[in-house]
N, CA, C and O of each residue as an XYZ file, in Angstrom:
260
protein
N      12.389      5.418     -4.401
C      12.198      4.121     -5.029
C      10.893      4.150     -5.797
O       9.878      4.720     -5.394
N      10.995      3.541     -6.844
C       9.527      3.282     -7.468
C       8.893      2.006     -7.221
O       9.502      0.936     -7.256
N       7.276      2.171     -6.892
C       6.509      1.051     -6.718
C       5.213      1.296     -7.715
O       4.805      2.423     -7.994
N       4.755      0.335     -8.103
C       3.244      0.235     -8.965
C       2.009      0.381     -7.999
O       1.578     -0.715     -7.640
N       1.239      1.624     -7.421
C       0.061      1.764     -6.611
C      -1.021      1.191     -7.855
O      -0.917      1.525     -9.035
N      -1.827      0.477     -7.437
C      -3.353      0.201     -7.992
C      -2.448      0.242    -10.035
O      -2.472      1.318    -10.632
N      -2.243     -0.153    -10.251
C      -1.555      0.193    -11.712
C      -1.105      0.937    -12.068
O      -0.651      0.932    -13.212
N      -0.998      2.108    -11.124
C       0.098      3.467    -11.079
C       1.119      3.727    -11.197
O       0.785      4.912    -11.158
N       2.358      3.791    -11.340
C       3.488      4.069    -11.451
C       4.064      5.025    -10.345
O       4.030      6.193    -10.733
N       4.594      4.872     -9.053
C       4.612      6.123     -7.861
C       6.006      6.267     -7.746
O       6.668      5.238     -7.882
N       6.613      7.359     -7.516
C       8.203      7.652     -6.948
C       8.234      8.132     -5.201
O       7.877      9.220     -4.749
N       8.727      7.053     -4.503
C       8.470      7.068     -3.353
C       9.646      7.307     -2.434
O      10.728      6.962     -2.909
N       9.673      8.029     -0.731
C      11.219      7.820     -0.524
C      11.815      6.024     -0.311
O      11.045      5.076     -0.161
N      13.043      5.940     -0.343
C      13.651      4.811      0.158
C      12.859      4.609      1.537
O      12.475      5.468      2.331
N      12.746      3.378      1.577
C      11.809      2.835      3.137
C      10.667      3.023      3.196
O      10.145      2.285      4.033
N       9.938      3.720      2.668
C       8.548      3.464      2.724
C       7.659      2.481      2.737
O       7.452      1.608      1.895
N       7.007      2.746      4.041
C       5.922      1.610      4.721
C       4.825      1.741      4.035
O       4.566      2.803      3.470
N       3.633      0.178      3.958
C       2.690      0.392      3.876
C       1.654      1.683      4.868
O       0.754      2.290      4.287
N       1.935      1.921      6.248
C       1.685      2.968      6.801
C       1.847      4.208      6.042
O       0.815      4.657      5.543
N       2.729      4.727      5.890
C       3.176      5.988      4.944
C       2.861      5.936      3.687
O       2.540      7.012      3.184
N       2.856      5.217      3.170
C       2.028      5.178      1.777
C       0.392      5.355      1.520
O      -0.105      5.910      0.540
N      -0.299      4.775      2.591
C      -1.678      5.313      2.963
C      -2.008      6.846      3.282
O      -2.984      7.540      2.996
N      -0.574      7.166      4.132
C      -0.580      8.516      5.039
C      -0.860      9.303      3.804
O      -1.790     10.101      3.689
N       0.508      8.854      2.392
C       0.704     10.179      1.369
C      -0.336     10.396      0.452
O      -0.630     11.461     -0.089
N      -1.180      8.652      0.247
C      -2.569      8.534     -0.570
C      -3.469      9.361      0.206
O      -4.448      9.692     -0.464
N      -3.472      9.743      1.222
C      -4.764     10.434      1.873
C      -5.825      9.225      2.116
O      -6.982      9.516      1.816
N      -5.618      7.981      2.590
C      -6.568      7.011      2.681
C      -6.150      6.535      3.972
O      -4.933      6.561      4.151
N      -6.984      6.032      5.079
C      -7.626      5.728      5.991
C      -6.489      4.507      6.360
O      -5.647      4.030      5.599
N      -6.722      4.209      7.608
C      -5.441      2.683      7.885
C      -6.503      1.496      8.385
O      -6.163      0.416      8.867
N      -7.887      1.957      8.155
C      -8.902      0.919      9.122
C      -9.709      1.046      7.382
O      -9.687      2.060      6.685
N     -10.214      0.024      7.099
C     -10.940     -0.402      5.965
C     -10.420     -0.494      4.773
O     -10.912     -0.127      3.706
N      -8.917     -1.236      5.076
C      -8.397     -1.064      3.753
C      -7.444     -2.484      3.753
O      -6.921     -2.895      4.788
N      -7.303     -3.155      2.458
C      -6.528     -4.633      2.440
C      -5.381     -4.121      1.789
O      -5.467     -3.107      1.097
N      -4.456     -4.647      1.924
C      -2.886     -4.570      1.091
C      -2.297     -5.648      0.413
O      -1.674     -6.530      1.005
N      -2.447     -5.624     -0.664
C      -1.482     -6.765     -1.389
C       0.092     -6.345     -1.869
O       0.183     -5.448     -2.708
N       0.838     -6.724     -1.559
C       2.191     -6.591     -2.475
C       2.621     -7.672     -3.212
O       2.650     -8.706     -2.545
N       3.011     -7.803     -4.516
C       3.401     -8.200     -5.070
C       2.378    -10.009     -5.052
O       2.726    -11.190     -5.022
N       1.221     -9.365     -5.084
C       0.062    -10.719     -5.167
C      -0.441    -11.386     -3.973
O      -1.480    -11.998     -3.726
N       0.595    -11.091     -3.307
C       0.059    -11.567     -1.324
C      -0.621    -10.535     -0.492
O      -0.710     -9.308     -0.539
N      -0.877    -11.077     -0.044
C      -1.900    -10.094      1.080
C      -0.825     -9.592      2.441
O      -0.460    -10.150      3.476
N      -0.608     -8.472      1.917
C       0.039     -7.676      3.305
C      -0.370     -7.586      4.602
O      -1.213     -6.714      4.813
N       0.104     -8.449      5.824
C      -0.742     -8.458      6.713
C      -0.091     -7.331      7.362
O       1.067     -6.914      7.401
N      -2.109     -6.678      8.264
C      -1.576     -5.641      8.786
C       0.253     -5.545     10.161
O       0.960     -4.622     10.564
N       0.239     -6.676     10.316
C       1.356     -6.247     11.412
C       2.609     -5.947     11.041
O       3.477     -5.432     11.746
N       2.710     -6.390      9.538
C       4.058     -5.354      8.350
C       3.796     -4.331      8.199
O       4.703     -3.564      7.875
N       2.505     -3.843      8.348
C       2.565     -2.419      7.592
C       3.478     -1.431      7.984
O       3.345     -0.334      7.442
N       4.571     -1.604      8.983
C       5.694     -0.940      9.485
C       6.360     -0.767      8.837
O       6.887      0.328      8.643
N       6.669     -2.164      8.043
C       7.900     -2.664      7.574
C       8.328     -1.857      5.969
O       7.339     -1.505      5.326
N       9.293     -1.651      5.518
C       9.853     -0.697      4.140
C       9.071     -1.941      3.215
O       8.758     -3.102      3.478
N       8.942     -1.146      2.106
C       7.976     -1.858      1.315
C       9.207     -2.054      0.284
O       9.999     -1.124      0.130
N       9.329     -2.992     -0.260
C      10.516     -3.698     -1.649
C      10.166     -2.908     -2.760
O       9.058     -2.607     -3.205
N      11.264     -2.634     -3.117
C      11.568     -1.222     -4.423
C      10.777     -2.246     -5.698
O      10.855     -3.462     -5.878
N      10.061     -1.244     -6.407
C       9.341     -1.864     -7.421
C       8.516     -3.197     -7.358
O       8.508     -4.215     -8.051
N       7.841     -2.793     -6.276
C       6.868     -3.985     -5.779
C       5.368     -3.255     -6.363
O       4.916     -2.124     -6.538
N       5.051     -4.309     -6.487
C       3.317     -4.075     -7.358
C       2.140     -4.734     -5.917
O       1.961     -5.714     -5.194
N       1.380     -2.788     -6.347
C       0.784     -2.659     -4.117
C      -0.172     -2.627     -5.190
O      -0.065     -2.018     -6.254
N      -1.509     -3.653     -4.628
C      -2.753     -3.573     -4.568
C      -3.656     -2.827     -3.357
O      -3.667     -3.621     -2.416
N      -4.161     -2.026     -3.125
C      -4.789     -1.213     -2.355
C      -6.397     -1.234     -2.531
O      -6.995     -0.681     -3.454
N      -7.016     -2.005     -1.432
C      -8.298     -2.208     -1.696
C      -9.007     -1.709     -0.344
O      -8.654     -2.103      0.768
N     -10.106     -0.744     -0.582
C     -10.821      0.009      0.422
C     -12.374     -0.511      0.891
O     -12.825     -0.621     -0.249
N     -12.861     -0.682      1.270
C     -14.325     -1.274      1.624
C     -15.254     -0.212      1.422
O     -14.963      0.947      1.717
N     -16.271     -0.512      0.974
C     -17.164      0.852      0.603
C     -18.764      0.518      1.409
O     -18.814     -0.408      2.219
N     -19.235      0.830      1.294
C     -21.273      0.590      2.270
C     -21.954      0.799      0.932
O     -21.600      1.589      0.056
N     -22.947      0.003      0.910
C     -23.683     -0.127      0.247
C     -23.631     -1.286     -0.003
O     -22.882     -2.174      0.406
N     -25.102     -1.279     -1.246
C     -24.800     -2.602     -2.152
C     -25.985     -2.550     -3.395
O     -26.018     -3.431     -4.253
């Protein structure tokens, strides 16, 4: 299925979780927010298959300032 990562364009398998989609980005499951499709993905979906051609905002927390 295709979904839009960060303005990306990604080809993903059918069912893919917000979990597994972090796993394949190589990014962390603790310091990170999820939006799909403009809402805020709460973490207790991140199980759940993510909707074919859904637009994922992926936001990471960084230190500093």
């Amino acid at each position: 299925m295709e979904l839009t990562v960060n303005g990306e364009d990604r080809q993903v398998a059918d069912g893919t979780s917000a979990t597994t989609l972090l796993e394949q980005l190589g990014l962390p499951d603790k310091g990170v927010a999820i939006a799909v499709n403009g809402a805020v993905h709460p973490r207790s979906h991140w199980g759940e298959a993510l909707p074919a051609y859904a637009d994922i905002e992926l936001l990471t927390a960084v230190q500093g300032g």
